[in-house]
RODO-2510 file (C-alpha; in nm, 4 decimals, decimal comma):
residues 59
     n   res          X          Y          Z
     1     x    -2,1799    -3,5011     0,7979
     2     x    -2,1346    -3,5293     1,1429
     3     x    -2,0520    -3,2026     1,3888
     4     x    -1,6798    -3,3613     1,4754
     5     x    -1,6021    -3,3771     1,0884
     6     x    -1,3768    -3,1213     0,9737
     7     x    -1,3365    -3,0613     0,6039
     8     x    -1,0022    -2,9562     0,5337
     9     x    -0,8883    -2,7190     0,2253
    10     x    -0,5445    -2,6973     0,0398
    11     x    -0,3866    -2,3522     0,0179
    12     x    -0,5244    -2,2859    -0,3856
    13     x    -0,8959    -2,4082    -0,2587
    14     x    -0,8946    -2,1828     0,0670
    15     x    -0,7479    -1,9007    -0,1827
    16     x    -1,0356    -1,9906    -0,4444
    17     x    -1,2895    -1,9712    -0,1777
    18     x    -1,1887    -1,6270    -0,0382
    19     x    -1,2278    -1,4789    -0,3525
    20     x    -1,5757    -1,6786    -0,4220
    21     x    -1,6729    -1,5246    -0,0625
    22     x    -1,5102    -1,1636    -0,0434
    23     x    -1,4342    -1,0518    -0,3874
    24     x    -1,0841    -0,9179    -0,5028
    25     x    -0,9125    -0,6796    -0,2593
    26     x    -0,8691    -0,2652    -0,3657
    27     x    -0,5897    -0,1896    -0,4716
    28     x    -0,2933    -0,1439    -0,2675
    29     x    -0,2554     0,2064    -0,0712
    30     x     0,1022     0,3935    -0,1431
    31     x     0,2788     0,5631     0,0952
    32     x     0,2491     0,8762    -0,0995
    33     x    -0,1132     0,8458    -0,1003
    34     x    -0,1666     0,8737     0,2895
    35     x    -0,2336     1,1532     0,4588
    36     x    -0,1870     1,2731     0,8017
    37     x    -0,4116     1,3392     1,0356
    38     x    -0,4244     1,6130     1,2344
    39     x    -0,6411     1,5563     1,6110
    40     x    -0,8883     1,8456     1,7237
    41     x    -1,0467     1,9386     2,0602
    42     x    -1,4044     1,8637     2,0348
    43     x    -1,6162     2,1597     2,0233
    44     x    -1,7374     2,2765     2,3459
    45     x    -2,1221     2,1810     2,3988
    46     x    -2,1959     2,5342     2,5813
    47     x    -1,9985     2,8538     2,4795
    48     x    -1,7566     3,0203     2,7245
    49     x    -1,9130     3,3231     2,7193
    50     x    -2,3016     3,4040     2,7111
    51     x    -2,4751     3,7437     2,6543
    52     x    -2,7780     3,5950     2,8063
    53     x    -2,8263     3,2769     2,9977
    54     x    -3,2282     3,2835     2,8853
    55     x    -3,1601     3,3099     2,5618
    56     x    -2,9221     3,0101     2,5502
    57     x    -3,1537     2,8071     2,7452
    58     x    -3,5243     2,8844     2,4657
    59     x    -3,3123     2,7729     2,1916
***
């Protein structure tokens, strides 16, 4: 086959390959079954306060 040569599927054949390739899809998600998500702050690296700047710094 040359590299300009395009092999061209019907709808069932593309649908048969996908399947071949990627397996059957999971399950459709319900509404119901979602949940929401709630966004944080990440945690601060250093803490606001220290008792002891030499202590944070050994560990």
């Amino acid at each position: 086959m040359e590299d300009d040569e395009r092999v061209v599927f019907n709808d069932e054949e593309a649908a048969f390959l996908r399947h071949a390739r990627f397996g059957e899809l999971p399950p459709r998600v319900l509404p119901d079954e979602l949940v929401e998500l709630q966004e944080t702050e990440p945690r601060p690296i250093r803490p606001d306060v220290l008792p002891d700047e030499d202590v944070w710094r050994s560990s």
